[in-house]
C-alpha positions in Angstrom: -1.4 13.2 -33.2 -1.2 10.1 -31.9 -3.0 9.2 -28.8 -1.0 8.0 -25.7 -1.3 4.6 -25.1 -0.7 3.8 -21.3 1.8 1.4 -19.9 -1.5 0.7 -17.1 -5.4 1.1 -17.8 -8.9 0.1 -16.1 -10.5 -2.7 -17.6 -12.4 -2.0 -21.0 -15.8 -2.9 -19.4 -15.3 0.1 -17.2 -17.8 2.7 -17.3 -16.4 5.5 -19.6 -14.9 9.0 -18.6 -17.6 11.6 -19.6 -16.0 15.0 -19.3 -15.7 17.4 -22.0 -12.2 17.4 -20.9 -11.9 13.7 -21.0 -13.0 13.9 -24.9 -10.7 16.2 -25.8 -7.7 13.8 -24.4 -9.0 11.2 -26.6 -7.7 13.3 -29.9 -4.6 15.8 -28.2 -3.7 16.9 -25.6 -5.6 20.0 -24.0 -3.0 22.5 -21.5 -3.3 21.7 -17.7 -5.4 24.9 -15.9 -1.9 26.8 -14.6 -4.5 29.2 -12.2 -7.5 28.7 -10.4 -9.8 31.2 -11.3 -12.0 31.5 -8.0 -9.5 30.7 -5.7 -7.2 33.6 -7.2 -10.6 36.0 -6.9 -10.7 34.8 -3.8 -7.2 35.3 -2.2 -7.1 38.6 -4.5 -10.3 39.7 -2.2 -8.7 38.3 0.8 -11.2 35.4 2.0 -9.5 32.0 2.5 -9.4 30.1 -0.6 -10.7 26.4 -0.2 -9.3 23.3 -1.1 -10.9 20.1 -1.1 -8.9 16.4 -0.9 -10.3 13.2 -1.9 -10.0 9.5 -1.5 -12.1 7.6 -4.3 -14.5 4.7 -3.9 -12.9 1.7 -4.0 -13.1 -1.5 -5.9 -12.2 -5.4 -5.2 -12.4 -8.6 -7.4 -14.9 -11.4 -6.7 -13.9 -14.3 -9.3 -16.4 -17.3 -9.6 -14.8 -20.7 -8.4 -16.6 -22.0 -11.6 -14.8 -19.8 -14.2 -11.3 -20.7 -12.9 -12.1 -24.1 -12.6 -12.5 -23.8 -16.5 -9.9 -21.7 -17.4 -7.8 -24.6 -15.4 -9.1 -27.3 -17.7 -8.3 -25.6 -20.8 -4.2 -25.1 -19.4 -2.0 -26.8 -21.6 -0.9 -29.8 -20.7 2.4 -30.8 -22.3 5.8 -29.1 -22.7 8.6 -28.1 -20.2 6.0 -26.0 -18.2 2.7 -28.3 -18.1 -0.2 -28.3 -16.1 0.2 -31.6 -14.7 -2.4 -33.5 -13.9 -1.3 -33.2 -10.0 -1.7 -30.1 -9.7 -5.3 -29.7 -11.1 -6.0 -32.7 -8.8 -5.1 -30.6 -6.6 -6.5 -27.4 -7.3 -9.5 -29.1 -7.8 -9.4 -30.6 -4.7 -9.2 -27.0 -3.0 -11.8 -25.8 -5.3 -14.5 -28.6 -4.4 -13.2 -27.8 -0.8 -14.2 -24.4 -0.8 -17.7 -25.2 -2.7 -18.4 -28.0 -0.1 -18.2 -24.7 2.0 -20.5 -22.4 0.6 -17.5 -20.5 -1.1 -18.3 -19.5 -4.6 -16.2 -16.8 -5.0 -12.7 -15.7 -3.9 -13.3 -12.0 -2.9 -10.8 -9.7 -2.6 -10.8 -8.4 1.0 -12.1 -4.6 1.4 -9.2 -2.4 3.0 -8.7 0.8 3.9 -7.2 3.3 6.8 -6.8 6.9 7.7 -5.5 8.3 4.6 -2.1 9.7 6.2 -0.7 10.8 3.3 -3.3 12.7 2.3 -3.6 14.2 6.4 0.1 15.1 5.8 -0.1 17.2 2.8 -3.8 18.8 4.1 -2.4 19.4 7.4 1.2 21.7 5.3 -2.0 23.2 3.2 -3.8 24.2 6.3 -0.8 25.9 8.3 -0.2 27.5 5.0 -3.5 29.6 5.0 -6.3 27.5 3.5 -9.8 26.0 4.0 -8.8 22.2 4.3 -11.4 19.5 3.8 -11.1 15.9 3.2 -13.6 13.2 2.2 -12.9 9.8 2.6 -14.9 8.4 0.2 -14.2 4.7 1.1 -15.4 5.1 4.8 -17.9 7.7 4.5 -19.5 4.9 2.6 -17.6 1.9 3.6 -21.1 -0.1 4.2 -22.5 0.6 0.6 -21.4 -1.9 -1.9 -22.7 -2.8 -5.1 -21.6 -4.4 -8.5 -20.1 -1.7 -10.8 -19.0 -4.4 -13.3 -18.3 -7.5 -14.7 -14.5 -7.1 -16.1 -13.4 -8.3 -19.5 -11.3 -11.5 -17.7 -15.1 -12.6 -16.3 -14.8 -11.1 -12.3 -17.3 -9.3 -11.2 -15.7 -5.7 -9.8 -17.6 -4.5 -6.7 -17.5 -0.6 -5.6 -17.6 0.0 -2.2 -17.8 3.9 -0.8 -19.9 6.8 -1.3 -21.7 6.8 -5.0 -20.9 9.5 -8.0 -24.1 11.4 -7.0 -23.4 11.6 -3.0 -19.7 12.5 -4.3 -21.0 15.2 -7.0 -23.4 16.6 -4.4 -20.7 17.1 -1.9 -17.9 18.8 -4.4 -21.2 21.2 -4.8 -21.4 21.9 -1.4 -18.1 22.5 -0.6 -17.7 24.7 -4.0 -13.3 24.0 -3.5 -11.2 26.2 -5.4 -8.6 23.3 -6.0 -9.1 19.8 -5.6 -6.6 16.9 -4.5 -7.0 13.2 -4.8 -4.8 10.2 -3.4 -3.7 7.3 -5.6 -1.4 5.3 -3.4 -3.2 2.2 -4.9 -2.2 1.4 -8.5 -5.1 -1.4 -8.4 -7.4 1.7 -7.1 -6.7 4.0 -10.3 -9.9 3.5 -12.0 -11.9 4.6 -9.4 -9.2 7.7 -9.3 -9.3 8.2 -12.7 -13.3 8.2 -12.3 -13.4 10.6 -9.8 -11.1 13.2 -11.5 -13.8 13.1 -14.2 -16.2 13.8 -11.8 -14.8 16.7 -10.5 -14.3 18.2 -14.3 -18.5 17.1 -14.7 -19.5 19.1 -11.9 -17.1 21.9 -12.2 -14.2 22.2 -15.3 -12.3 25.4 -14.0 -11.2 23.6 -10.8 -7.8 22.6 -11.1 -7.3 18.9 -10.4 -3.7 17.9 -8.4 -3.0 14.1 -7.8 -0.6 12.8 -5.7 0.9 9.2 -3.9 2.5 6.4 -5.1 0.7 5.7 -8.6 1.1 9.0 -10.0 4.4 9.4 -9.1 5.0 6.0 -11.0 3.2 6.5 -13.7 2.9 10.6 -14.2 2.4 10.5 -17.7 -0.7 7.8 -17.7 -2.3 10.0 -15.0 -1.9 13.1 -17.2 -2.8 11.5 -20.6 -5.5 9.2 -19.4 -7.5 11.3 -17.4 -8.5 14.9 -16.9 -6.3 15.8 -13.5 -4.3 18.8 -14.2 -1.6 18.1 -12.3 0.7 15.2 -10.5 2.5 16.1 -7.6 6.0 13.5 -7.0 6.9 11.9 -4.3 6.5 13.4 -1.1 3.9 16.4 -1.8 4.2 17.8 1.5 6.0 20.8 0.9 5.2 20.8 -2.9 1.6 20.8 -2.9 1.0 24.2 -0.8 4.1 25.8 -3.2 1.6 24.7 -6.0 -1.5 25.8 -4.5 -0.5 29.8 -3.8 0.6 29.5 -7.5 -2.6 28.4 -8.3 -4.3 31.0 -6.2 -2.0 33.7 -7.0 -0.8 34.0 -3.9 2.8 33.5 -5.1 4.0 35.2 -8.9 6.0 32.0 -10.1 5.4 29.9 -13.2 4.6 26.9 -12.2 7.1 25.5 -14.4 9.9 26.7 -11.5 7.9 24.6 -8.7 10.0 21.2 -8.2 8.2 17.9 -8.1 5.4 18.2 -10.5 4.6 16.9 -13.5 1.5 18.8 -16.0 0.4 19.2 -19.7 1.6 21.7 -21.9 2.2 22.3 -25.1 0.6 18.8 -26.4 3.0 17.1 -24.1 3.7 16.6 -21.0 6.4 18.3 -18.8 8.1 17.0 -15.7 9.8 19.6 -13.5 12.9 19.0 -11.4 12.8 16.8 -8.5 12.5 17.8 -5.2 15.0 16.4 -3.1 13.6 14.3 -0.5 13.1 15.6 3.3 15.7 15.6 5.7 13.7 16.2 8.6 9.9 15.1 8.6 9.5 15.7 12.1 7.3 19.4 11.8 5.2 17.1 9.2 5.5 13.8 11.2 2.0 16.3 13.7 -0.6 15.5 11.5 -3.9 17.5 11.9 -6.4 14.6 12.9 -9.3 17.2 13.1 -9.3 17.2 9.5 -10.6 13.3 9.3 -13.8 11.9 11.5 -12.1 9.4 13.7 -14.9 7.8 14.7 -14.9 6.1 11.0 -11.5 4.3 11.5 -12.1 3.0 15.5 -14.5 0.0 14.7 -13.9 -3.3 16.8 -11.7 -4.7 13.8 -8.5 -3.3 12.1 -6.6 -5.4 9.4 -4.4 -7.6 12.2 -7.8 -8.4 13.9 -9.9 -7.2 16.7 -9.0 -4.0 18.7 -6.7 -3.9 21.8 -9.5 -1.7 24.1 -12.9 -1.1 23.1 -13.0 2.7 23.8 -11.9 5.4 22.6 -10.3 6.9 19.1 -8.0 3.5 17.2 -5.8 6.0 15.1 -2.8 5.4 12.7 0.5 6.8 13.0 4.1 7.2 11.6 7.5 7.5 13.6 9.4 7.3 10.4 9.7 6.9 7.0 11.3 5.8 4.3 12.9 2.7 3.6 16.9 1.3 3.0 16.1 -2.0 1.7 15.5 -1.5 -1.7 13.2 -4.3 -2.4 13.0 -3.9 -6.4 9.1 -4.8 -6.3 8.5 -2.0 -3.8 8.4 1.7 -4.9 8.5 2.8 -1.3 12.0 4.2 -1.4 11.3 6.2 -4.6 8.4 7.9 -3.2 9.8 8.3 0.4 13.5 8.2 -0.1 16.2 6.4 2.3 15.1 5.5 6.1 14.8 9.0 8.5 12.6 9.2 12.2 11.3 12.2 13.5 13.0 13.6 16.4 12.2 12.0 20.0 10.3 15.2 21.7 8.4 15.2 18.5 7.2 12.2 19.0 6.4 12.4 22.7 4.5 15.6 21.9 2.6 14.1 19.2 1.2 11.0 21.4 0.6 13.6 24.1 -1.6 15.5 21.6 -3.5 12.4 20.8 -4.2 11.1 23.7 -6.0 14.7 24.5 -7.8 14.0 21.3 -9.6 11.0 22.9 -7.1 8.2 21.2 -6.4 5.3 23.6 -4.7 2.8 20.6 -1.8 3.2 18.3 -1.6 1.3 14.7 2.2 2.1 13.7 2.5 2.5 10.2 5.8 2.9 10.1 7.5 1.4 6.7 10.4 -0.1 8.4 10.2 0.4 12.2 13.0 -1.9 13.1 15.8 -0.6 10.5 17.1 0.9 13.5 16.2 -1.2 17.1 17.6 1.5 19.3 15.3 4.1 17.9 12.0 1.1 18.3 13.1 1.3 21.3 12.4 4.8 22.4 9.2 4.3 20.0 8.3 1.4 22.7 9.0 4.1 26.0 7.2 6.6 24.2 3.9 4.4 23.7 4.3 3.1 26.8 4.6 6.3 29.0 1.3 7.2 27.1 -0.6 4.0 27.5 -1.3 3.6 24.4 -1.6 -0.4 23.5 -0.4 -0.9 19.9 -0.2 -2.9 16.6 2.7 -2.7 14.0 1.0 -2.7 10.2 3.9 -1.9 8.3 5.9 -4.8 8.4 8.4 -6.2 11.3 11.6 -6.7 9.3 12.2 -10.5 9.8 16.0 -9.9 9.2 16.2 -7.9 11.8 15.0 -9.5 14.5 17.2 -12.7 13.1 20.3 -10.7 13.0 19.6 -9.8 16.7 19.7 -13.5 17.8 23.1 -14.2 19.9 23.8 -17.5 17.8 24.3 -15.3 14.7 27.7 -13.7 14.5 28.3 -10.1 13.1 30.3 -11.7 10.8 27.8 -14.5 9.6 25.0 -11.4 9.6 28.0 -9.2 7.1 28.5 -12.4 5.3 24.5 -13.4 4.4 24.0 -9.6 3.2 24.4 -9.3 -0.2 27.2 -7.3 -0.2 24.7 -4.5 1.6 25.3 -5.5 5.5 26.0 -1.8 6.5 23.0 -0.6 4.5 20.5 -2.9 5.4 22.3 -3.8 9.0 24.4 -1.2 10.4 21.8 -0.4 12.8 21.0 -3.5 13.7 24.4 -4.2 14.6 24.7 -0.9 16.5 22.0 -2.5 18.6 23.9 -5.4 18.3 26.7 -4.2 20.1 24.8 -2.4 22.3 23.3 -5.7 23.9 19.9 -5.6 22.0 19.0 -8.8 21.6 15.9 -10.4 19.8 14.8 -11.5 22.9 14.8 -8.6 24.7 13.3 -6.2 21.5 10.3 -8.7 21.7 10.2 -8.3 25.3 10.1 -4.6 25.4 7.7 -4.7 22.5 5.2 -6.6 24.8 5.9 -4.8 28.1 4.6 -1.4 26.3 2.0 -2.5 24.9 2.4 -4.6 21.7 -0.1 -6.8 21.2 0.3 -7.6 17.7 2.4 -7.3 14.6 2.6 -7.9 10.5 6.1 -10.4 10.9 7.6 -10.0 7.1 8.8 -13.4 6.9 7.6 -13.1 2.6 9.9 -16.5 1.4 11.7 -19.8 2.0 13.6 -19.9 -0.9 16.6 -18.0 -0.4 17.2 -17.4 -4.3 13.6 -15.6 -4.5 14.6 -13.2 -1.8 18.4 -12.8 -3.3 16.8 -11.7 -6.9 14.8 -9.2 -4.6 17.3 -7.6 -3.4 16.0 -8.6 0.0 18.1 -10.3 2.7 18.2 -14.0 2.6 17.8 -14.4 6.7 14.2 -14.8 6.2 14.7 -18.2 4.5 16.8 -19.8 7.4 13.5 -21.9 9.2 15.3 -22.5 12.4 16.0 -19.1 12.9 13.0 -17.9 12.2 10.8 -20.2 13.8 13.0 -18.7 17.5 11.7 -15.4 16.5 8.0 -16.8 16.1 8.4 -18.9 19.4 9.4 -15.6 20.8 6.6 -13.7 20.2 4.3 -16.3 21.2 5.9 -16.6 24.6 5.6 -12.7 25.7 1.9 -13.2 24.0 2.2 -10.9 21.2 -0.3 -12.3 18.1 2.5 -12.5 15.2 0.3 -12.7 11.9 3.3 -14.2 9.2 3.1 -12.4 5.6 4.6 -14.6 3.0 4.8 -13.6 -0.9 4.2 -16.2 -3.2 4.9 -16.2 -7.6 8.4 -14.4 -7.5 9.8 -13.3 -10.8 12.8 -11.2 -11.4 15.0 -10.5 -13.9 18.6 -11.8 -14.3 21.6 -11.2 -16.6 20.8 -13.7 -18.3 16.5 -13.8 -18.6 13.5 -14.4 -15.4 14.1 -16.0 -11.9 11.0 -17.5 -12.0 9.3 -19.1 -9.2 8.2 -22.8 -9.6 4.6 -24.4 -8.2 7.2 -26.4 -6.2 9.2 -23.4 -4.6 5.8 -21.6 -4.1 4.7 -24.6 -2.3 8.0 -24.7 -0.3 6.7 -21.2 0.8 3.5 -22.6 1.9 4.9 -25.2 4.2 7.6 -22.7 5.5 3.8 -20.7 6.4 2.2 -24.0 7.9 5.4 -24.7 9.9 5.7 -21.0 11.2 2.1 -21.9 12.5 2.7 -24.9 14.4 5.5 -23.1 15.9 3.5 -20.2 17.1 2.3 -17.4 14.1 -0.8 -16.3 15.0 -2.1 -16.5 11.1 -0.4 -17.1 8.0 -1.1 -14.4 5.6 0.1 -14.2 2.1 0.1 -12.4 -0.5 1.2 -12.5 -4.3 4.2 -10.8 -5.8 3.1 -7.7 -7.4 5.8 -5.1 -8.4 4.6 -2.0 -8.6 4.8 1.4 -10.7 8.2 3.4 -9.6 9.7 0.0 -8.3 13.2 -1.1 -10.0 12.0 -4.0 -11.7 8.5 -2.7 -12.9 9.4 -1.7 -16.4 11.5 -4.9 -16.9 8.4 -7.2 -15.7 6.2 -5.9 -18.0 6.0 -8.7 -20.7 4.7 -10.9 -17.6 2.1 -8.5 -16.2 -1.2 -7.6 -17.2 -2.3 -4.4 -18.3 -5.0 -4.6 -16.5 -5.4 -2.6 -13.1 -8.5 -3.5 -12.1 -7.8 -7.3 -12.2 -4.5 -6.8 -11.3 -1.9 -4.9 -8.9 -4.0 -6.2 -5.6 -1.3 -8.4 -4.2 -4.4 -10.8 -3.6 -5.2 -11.3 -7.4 -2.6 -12.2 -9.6 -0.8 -9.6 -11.9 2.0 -11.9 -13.7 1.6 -15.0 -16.4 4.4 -16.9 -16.5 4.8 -20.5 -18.6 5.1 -22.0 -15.2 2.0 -20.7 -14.0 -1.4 -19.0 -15.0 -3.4 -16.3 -13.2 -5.7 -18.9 -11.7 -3.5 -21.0 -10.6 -2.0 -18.2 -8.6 -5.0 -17.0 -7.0 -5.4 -20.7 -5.7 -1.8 -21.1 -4.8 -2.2 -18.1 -2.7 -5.8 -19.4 -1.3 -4.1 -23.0 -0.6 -1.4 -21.1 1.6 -4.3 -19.5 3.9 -6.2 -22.9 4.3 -3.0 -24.8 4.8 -1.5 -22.1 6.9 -4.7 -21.5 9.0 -7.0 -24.1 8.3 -10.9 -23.8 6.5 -12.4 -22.2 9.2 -9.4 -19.6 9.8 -10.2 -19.0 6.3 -14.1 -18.2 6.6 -12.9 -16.0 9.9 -10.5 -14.2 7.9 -13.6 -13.2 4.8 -16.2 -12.9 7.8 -14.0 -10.2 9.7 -12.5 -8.8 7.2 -9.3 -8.8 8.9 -5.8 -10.8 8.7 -5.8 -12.3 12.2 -8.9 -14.4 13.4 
């Protein structure tokens, strides 16, 4: 039999998989474990069978200055798409910038938050009868980092989080009857993969279940290039506990009926019927914060900068989910589904909760808090009555906040939305017509206490967003430079992410983003700054596993998940553009956008914001 050759895989350099498991993979494909053994003996004898989650150790990219410079002087240099001899002058000018600095490297930032997803599904396991545990592997060891590797592309990958042997020893101790592990990260999956190994080195019989965004992308790489058993899709949070009384015997089903999962069998892989996406999150939207150590997660810094309040928990938090937009490089839709909120007593009980926990700050992780203004609006009284200051992480829909301004017209809002207004605006327009304005959203933001949010502003060209799918209102400069100057007069910090290197396909071949549109971008960032942003912060276009356009960009991205899929490393070659000359691209856009020393801030802290 042929083996499976993955659509994604961790570099070749990567240390190998070592299970027996793992071998057997390499010539056919062995049967997922359909029971766990102890956890069945277990239940059968009535003690609480246990179930351990995991977030791996994760890896970023430090590329030397030195090796890019090369790989820049061997870029061809005639034909339509030539290197000019501009733009090295100019990258070259950046580069000897950064040297002249002490900057040898550009490092991949290290992030990380409270694994909610993985919270969510161990807080349904819990009130379903088991012994939840979860290990963040990342924090637990955020402070030890050391080279892992040196990739086959010439960057040195650097693993940061607790080692294989602290991991091993703590699987031991635990002795779980199942084991889950988050791969939200598709740029993470190597040190997921590694760790599924692990668990199959230290114990075989333990059934291995793997959930988030990645896996549900890619199910069959997961299943075929590594030992987990099992993949759990989409949203796990009523699908993962079906799956673990199967397991455990708890429940007599095959597991074959359970819907949302994906397994080996039968030298293949089967994928079950989907589950159709929640209706009402709100009993899920409670998440059992005993299960993580919040002390971990409430340093002085969080990505947008430094903390509100200097007691107390910092903890992260959802008040919806899902997203309407239908960006095609995002694959939040198919892993959430369409926009839904929880219910407002919910979420007035839930802040209650937390503040009784000790929490006195509020990171909203929302993916698209302001698809509906009126409901960010109770969000606002509810955080407020609470005193709980806060940041928005997800993103602040740009459009949004546009579409709010009184100069625009519903009709001029209808017209600039792709044929999509009532999807992407109808309840912005309720607000609309309700007297919302973008002036008084951003004032009622601030008053209850919003100090600083992630403004999605991602593009000046309008054609970029347009082959997106995205609305084109981010584009208009005058409009959005209001919104900026709003924020900056009610004081909230308004950190502007850009996204640099589109490429989409068309009827007719690529959209394909020129140095000259990407720099367009770049000044649009610069400009935003001068006008009030806070920090200019972007990223590169990376579309992602489970996103509409991911299997049609292929033949532009690399294979490669540990050099690519960051969003602050380059994942597509085009003829317009190489890898490196991304990476710098994106690099110019923070020094131009923020200046040298808002650069050095940004690697010193670790965070977006200085």
């Amino acid at each position: 039999m042929a083996r499976h050759q993955p659509i994604l895989s961790p570099d070749s350099n990567r240390p190998g998989l070592e299970s027996r498991i793992a071998w057997e993979l390499k010539d056919g494909v062995p049967d997922s474990l359909f029971v766990s053994v102890s956890g069945e003996e277990n239940a059968r004898a009535g003690r609480t069978p246990r179930v351990l989650l995991l977030v791996p150790p994760y890896t970023r990219i430090s590329r030397p200055l030195d090796l890019m410079l090369q790989n820049l002087s061997d870029a061809h240099t005639d034909g339509p798409f030539a290197y000019t001899a501009e733009s090295f002058a100019d990258d070259l000018t950046l580069i000897r910038a950064l040297q002249s600095e002490g900057i040898t490297r550009l490092e991949e930032m290290k992030r990380a938050g409270i694994p909610m997803g993985l919270l969510r599904v161990g807080t349904a396991a819990r009130n379903a009868g088991y012994d939840m545990r979860i290990i963040d592997a990342v924090f637990e060891g955020w402070g030890q980092e050391q080279k892992l590797f040196t990739s086959s592309e010439g960057s040195e990958v650097l693993q940061y989080g607790l080692d294989a042997r602290t991991l091993a020893e703590k699987i031991r101790e635990f002795n779980p009857d199942i084991v889950g592990i988050s791969i939200d990260y598709t740029h993470q999956w190597g040190n997921a993969r590694a760790l599924v190994d692990l668990v199959k080195q230290v114990n075989e019989t333990i059934p291995v279940v793997v959930g988030g965004t990645h896996a549900t992308g890619l199910p069959e790489d997961v299943l075929l290039d590594s030992p987990a058993d099992y993949v759990v899709l989409r949203q796990a949070d009523v699908t993962f506990p079906l799956l673990l009384d199967t397991l455990t015997g708890r429940k007599k089903m095959p597991v074959g009926e359970i819907e949302g999962i994906a397994y080996r069998k039968g030298g293949g892989v089967r994928q079950t019927r989907p589950r159709a996406f929640l209706e009402d999150f709100s009993p899920l939207a409670s998440p059992d914060y005993s299960l993580v150590n919040l002390a971990l997660y409430s340093g002085p810094y969080h990505s947008g900068g430094r903390r509100k309040t200097d007691e107390g928990y910092l903890v992260y938090g959802f008040t919806s989910a899902g997203c309407n937009t239908r960006c095609t490089f995002c694959a939040i839709p198919g892993v959430q589904g369409g926009w839904t909120r929880i219910d407002e007593t919910r979420l007035d009980r839930n802040l209650a909760d937390l503040v009784d926990l000790g929490v006195r700050e509020f990171i909203v992780e929302d993916d698209h808090l302001l698809h509906d203004p009126l409901w960010a609006l109770k969000v606002c009284d509810a955080l407020e009555n609470h005193h709980l200051p806060w940041f928005e992480e997800g993103g602040i829909g740009l459009f949004n906040l546009i579409a709010l301004l009184p100069e625009l017209t519903e009709s001029e809002v209808r017209r600039l939305g792709n044929g999509r207004a009532e999807t992407i605006y109808g309840k912005t327009l309720d607000a609309k017509r309700n007297g919302v304005t973008t002036e008084s959203m951003i004032r009622r933001m601030a008053e209850s206490g919003c100090y600083s949010v992630y403004l999605a502003v991602e593009s000046a060209n309008a054609d970029s967003l347009g082959t997106s799918n995205k609305p084109r209102l981010n584009s208009l400069p005058h409009h959005t430079q209001r919104v900026v100057e709003l924020f900056r007069a009610v004081g909230i910090a308004a950190t502007a992410g850009l996204m640099l290197g589109f490429v989409n396909p068309t009827g007719d071949g690529a959209y394909v983003e020129s140095r000259e549109q990407i720099m367009n971008t770049i000044r649009y960032g610069a400009f935003l700054r001068e006008y009030g942003a806070t920090f200019i912060n972007p990223f590169l276009f990376t579309p992602l596993p489970g996103a509409p356009h991911f299997k049609a960009l292929l033949p532009y991205a690399t294979r490669n998940t540990d050099e690519g899929y960051s969003h602050e490393f380059c994942t597509l070659t085009t003829p317009h553009l190489s890898k490196d000359e991304r990476n710098l691209l994106r690099v110019k856009a923070i020094v131009d956008g923020n200046g040298m020393e808002g650069y050095k801030m940004m690697l010193q802290t670790g965070t977006w914001a200085t």
